[in-house]
C-alpha positions in Angstrom: 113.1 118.9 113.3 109.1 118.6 113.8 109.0 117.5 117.5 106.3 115.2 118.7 104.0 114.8 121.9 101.9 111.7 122.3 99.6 112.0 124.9 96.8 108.7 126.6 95.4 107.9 129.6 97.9 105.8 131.6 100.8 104.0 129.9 99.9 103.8 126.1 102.1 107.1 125.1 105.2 105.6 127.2 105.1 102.4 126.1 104.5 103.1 122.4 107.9 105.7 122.8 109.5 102.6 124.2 109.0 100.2 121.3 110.3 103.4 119.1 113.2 103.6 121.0 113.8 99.6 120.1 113.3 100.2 116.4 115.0 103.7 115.9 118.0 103.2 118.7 116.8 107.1 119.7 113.6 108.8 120.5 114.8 112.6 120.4 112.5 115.3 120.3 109.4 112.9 121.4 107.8 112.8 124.4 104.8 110.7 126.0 102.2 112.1 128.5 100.1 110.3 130.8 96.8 112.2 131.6 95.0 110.0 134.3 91.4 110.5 135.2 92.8 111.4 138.8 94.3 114.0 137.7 92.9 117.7 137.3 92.2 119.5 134.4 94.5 122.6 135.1 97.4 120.2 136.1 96.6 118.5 132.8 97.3 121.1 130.9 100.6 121.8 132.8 101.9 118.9 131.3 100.6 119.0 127.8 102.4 122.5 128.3 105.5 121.4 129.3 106.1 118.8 127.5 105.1 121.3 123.8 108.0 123.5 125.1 110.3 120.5 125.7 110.0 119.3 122.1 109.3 122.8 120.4 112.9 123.8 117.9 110.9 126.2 116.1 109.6 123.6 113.6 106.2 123.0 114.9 105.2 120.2 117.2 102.6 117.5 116.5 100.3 116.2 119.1 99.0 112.9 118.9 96.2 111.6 121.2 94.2 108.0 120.8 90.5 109.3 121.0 88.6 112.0 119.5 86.7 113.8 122.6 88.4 112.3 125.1 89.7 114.5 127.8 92.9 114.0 126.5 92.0 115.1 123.2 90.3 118.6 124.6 93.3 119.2 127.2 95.4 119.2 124.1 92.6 121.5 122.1 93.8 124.6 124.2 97.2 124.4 122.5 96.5 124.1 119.0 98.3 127.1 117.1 98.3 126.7 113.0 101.0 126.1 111.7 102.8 125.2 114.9 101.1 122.8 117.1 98.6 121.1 115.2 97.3 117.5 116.3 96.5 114.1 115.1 93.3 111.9 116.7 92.8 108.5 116.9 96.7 107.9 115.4 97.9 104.4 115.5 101.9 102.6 115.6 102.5 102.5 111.8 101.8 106.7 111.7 104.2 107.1 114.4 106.9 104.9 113.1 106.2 107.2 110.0 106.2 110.4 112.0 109.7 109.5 113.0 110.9 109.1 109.3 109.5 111.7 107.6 109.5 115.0 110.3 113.1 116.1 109.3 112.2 115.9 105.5 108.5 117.3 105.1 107.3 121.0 105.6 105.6 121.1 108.5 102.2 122.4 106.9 102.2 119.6 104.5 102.9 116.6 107.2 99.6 116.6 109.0 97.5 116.0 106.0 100.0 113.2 105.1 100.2 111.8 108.0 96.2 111.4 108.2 96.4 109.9 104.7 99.0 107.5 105.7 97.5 106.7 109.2 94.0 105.6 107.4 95.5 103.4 104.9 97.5 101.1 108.2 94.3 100.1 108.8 93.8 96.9 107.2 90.4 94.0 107.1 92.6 91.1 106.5 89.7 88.3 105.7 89.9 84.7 106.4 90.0 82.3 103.6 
């Protein structure tokens, strides 16, 4: 199975795992990291580390962080390896609810690209009537 690290600034990762945990009953092979701006960048990239090798069965491990250029984002840069730790920017609840679905079922190289797909089309202008 495809294992999964989320990474924010403060609580986001956590608390997104945690409302995954209500919906799925189990959050195996996920896990959230909290990169603070008090932290440094080496000890940053301890976690980020850590936390790959944690999740990583040989099946590739996905990344996801909320903001393109953010620090969390270029920690996580460092680790990227094709075709086995590949990430997703700027990812929102609805992709990782699908995340959790699909990773047992979809090669690994083709999950990404559907996962952006799917990510962009959860984003919704509902207008007012």
């Amino acid at each position: 199975m495809v294992g999964i690290v989320v990474v924010s600034e403060n609580k986001e990762a956590s608390e997104m795992l945690r409302s995954l945990k209500r919906l799925f009953g189990h959050t195996s092979g996920i896990i959230a990291v909290a990169l603070g701006s008090a932290q440094n960048i080496r000890d940053m990239r301890v976690k980020v580390e850590k936390a790959i090798a944690k999740v990583n069965k040989g099946k590739g491990v996905v990344v996801l962080t909320n903001l393109f250029g953010s620090t969390q984002c270029n920690v996580c840069n460092c680790f990227l390896n094709k075709g086995r730790v590949e990430m997703i920017v700027g990812f929102n609840f609805p992709l990782l609810i699908k995340l959790m679905l699909v990773r047992g079922e979809m090669p690994f190289h083709k999950l990404l690209p559907f996962l952006e797909r799917y990510g962009k089309k959860q984003i919704r202008y509902i207008k007012a009537q």
